[in-house]
LUMKOL-118786 format. One record per residue: x, y, z of N, C-alpha, C in turn; residue in three letters. Coordinates in pm, whole numbers, plus 50000, padded with zeros to 5 digits. Layout:
! LUMKOL-118786
XYZXYZXYZALA ...
This chain:
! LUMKOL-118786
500864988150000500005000050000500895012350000UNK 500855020949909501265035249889500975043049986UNK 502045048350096502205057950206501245065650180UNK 500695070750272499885088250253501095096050303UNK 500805106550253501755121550318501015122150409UNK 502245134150490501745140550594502555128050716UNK 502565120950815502545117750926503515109850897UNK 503525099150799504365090150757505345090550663UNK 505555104450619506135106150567507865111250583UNK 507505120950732508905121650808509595110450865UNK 508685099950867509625079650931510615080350792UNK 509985079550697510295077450609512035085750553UNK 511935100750527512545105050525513765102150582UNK 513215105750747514445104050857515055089650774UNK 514535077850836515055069350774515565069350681UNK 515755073950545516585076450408517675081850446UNK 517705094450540518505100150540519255095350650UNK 519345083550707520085078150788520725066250754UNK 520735064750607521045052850529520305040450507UNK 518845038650580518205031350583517875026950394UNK 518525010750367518335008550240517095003950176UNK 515824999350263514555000850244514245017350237UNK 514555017850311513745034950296514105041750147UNK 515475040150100516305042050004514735038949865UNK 514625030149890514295014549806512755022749759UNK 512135019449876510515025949873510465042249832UNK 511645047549831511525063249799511705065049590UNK 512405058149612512915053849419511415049749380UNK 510965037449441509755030749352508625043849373UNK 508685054149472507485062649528507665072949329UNK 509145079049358508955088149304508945084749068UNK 509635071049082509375061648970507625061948917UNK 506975061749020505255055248990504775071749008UNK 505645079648991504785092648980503885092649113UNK 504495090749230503515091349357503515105649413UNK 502405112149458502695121649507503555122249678UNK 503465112849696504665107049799505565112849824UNK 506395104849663507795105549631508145116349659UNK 507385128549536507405141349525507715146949640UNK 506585143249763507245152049892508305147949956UNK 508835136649914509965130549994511175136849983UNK 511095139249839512475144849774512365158749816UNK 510975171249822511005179049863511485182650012UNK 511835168650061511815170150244513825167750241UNK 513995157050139515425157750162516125168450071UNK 515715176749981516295180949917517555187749940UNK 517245193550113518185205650129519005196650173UNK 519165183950192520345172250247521575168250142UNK 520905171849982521675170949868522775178149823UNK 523835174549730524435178649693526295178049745UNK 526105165049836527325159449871528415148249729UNK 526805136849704527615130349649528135132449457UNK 529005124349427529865130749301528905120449216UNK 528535125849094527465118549032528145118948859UNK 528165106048869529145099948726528165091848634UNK 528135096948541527295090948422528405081548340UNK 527635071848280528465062448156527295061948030UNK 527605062947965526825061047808527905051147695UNK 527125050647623527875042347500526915033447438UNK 527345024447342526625020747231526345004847307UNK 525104997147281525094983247413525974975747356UNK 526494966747442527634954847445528954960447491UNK 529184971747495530624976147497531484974847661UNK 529774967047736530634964147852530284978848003UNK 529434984747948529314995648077529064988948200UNK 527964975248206528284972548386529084967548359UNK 529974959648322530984952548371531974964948417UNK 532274972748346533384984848392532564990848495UNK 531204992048567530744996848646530954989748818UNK 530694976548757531024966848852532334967948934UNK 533564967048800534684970448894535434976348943UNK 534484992648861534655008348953534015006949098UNK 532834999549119532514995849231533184992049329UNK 533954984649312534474975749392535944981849382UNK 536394990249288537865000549323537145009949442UNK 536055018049397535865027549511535275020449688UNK 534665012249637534685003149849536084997349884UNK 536684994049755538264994049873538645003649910UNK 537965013649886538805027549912537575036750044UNK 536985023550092535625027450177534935037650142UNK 534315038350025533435050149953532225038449935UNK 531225045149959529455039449942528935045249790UNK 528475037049734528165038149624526675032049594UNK 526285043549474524675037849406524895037349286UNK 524335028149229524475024249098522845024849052UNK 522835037548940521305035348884521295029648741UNK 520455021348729521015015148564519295019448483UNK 519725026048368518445031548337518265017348213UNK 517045013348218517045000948096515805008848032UNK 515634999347884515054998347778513434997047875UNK 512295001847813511424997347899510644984447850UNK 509714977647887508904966547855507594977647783UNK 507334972547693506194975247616504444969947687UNK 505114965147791503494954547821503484962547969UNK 504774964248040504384963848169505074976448177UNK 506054984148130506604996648136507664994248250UNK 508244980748285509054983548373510334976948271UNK 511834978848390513234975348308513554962048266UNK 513504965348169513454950248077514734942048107UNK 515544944948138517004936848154517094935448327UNK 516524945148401516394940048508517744944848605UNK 518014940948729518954943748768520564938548726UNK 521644943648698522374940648600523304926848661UNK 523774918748578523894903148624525534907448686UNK 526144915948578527484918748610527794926048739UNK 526794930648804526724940448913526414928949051UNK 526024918149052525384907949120526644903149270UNK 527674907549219528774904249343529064913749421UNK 528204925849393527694934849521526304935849587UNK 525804925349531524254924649573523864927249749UNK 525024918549786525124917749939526004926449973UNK 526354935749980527374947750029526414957950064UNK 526144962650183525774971050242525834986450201UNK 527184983250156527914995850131527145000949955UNK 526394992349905526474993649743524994993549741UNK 524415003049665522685003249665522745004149502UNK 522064990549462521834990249264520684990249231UNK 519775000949139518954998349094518305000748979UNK 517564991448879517004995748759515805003048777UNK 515825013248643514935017348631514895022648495UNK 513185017848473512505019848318513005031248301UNK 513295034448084513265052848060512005049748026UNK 511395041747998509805047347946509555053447840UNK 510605047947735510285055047630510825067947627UNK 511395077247733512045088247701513605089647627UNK 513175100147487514025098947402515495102947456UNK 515615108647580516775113147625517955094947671UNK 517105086647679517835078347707517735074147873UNK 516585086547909516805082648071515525087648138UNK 514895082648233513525080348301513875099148330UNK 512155101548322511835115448399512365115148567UNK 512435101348589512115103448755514005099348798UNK 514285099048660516605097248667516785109348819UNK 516975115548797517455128548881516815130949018UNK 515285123349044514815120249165515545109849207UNK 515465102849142516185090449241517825094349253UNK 518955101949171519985100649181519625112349339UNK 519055119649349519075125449421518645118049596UNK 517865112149562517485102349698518815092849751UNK 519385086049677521275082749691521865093049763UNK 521835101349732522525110849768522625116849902UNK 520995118149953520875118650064521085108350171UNK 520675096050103520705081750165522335080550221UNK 523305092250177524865091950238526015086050108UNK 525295083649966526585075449875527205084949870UNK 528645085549861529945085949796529985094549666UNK 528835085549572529705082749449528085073549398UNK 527155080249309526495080549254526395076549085UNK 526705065149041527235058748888525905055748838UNK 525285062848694524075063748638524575056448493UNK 524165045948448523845043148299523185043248216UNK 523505046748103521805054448003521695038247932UNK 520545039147841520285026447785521605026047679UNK 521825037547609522715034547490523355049947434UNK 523065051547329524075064147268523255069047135UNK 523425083547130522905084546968522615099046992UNK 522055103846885521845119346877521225123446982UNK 519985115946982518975120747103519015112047204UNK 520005104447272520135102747374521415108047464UNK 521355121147497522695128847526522295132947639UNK 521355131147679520935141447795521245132347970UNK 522515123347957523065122548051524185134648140UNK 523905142248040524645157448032523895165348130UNK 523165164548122522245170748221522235161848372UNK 522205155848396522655144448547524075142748604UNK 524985147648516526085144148552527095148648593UNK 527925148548684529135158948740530415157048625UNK 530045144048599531475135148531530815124148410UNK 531335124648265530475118548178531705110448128UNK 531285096748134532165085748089531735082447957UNK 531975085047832531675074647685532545062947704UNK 531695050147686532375038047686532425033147495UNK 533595029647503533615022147337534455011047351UNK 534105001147169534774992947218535334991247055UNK 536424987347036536974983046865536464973946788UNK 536064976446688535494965746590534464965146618UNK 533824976546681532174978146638531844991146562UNK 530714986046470530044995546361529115005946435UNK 528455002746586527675011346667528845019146706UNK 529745015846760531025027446775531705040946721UNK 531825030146603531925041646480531145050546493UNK 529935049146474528625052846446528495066046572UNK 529235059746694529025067346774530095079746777UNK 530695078446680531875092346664531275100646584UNK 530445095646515530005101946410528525109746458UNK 528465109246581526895109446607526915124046660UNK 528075128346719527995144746798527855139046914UNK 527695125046969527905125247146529415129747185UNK 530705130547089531705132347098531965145747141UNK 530905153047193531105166747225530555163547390UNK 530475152547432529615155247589530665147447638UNK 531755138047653532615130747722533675137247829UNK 533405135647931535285138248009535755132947997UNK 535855119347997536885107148012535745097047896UNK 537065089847812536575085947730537285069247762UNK 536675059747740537225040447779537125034747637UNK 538185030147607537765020247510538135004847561UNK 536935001347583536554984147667537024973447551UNK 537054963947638537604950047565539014953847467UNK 539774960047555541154966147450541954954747402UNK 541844939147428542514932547364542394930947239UNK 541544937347169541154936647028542534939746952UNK 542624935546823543804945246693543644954246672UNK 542124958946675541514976246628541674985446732UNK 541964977946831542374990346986543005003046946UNK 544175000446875544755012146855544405019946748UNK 543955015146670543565026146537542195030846578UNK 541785027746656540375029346701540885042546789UNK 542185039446875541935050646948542905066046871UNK 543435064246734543785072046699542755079046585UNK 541355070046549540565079246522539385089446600UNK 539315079746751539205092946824539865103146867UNK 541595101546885542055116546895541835125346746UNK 541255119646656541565129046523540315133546528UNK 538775128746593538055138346579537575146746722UNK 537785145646827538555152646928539025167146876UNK 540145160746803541095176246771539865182346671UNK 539055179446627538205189746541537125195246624UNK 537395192146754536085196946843536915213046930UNK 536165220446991536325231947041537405232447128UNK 538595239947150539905236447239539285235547380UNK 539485229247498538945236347630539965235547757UNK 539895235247820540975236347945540855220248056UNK 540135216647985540365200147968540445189247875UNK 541585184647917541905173447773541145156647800UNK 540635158547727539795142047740540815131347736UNK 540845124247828542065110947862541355101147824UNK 541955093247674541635080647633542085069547696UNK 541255056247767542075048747834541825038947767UNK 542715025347814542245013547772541685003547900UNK 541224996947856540304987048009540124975547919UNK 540294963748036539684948048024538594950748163UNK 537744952248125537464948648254536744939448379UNK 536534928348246536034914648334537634910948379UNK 538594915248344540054912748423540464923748512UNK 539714931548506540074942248603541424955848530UNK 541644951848407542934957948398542484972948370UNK 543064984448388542964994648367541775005148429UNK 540914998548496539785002948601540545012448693UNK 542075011048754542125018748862542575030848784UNK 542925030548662543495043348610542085052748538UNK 541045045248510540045052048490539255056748597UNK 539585049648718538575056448854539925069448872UNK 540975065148801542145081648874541625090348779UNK 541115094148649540985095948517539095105048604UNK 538215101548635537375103748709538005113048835UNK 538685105948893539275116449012539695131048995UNK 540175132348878541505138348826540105152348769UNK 539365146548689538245156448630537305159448719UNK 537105154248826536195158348992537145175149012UNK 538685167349035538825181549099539115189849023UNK 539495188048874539735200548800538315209148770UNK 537025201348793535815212548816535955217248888UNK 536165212149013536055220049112536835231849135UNK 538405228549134539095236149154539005250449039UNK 538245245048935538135256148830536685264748866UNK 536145259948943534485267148997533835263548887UNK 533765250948800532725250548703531595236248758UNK 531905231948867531275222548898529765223148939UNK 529695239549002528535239649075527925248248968UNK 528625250048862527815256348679527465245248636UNK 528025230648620527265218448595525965215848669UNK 526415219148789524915214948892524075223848873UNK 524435235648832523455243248882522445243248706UNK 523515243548629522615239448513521805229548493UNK 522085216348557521435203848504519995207048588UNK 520455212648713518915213548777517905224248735UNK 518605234148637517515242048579516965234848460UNK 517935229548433517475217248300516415211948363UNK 516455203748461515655194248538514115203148521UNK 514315212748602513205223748644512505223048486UNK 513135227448396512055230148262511655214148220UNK 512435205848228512435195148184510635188248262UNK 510665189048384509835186148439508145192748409UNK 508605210148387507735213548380506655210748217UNK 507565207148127507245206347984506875195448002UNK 507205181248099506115172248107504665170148153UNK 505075183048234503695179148334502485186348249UNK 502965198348174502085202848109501975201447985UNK 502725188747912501945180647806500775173347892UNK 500965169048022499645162048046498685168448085UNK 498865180348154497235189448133496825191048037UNK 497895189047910497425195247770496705185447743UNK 496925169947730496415159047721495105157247801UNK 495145161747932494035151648015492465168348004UNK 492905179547926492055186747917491295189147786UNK 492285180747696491885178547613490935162647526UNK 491385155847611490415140547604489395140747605UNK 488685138247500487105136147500486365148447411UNK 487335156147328486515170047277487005168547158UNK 485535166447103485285161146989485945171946852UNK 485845183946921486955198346803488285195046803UNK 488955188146921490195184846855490765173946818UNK 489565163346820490015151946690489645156846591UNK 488895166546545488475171346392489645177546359UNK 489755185646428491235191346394493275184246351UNK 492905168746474494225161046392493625150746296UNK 492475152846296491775148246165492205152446059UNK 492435166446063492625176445952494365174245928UNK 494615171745996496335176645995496235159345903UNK 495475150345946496115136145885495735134745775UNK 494495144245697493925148645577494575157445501UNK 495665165245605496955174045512496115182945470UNK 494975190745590494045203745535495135211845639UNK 495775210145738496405216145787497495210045848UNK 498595218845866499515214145897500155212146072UNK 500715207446120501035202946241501665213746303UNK 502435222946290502465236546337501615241646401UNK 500795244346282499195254846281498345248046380UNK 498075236346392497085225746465497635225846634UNK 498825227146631499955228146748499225241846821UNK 499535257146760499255268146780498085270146820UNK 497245261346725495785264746784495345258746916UNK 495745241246952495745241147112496165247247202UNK 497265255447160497665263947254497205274747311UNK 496365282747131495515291347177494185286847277UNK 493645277047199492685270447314492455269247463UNK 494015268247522494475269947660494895282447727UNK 494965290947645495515300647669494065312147758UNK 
């Protein structure tokens, strides 16, 4: 049964914010199901936020992101840092939840106290990542992690908006894939700090990584140089130089004052982001059932008018 606000809602809180990993647990699924719950939950911890370092990974699928997630995991708890791992999956078409589920490669922290993993549907959002991404990274956060590691489903024009969630943006690649390529070619090559190329035992390792420094150098100069690494990382090799590679771009935000221009942008992002959803659905739920504006995308599918014009006029309608 779904909490009511109000009375039960400060157990709750307190508890999150005391590391409690149920509380953790029930606050994700609150603010996931669009509960008005959630909503106040996050409104209650909010002012608790903004400790932990929040690292995105993207890339094209297969190239291995949990597995390199897994044993960034397990570099940062030797180093007694608490960590959340949010894995954003593909959604189910029938039931709208994460189709791949909790990640198999992630499974040898299942039992670690120290490590909170969880999937969650995008639902179809073209960004690559659930509306409710940034509630929950934010509930981690309070819950006391460390070190906050988010994975998008995949890579492509319109899935970039891990840019917006992230302190620190990992592109994962791997040699001798055509989605790879594909992914140099796509313009995500403008959102990376640290860039991995996984499964480096390949022959194409190296020419692979000398056609990403060549289109690199055609991108804008900046006062950070993107560090190409190499990683095995179901062997562990090269993980500790990519968690230093992460370290290394933590403090050069910081120390440069652009870190809290990342934060402070992604959450105005957030802010419009949110609001342009909520009011496609007033637009939607005020408009259901009126019979003038199916005549009208009647018209647009009859090509008497065009989708602009038909656009403008609901608007005027609301206005």
């Amino acid at each position: 049964m779904t909490p009511s606000t109000g009375s039960k809602e400060a157990p709750l809180a307190e508890r999150l914010l005391q590391g409690d990993t149920r509380a953790l647990a029930r606050g994700i699924t609150l603010v996931e199901n669009d509960d008005p719950a959630g909503w106040d939950l996050v409104r209650e911890i909010y002012p608790h936020t903004g400790k932990a370092r929040i690292v995105g990974f993207t890339g094209p699928p297969g190239v291995g992101k949990s597995t390199l997630i897994g044993a960034l995991v397990a570099h940062a708890r030797a180093r007694e840092r608490e960590v959340g791992v949010l894995s954003i999956d593909p959604s189910s078409p029938f039931t709208e939840g994460a189709l791949l589920g909790d990640r198999i490669r992630l499974a040898d922290h299942f039992l670690d106290e120290g490590v909170y993993i969880r999937s969650m549907a995008s639902r179809g959002a073209l960004g690559g990542l659930s509306e409710a991404t940034l509630q929950a990274v934010l509930l981690m956060d309070a819950s006391g992690k460390d070190d906050v590691l988010v994975e998008t489903v995949g890579v492509g024009q319109a899935e970039i908006d891990i840019i917006d969630h992230a302190d620190t943006i990992v592109l994962a690649l791997m040699p001798g894939s055509g989605d790879s390529v594909q992914a140099l070619k796509a313009g995500v090559m403008e959102i990376p700090d640290v860039i991995v190329v996984n499964k480096a035992n390949h022959p194409l390792t190296d020419s692979m990584i000398r056609e990403i420094r060549g289109v690199l150098a055609l991108g804008p100069v900046t006062d950070w140089k993107v560090p190409i690494l190499k990683t095995e990382a179901t062997a562990g090799e090269g993980v500790a130089e990519l968690a230093e590679a992460i370290d290394a771009h933590h403090a050069h935000i910081t120390e440069a004052g652009t870190l809290e221009e990342r934060r402070g942008r992604n959450l105005r992002n957030e802010v419009l982001g949110l609001a342009a959803v909520r009011l496609r659905r007033e637009l939607e739920r005020s408009l259901r059932g009126d019979a003038s504006v199916q005549e009208l995308l009647d018209r647009v599918v009859r090509r008497e008018v065009d989708p602009a014009s038909a656009a403008e006029e609901l608007l005027r309608r609301e206005r």
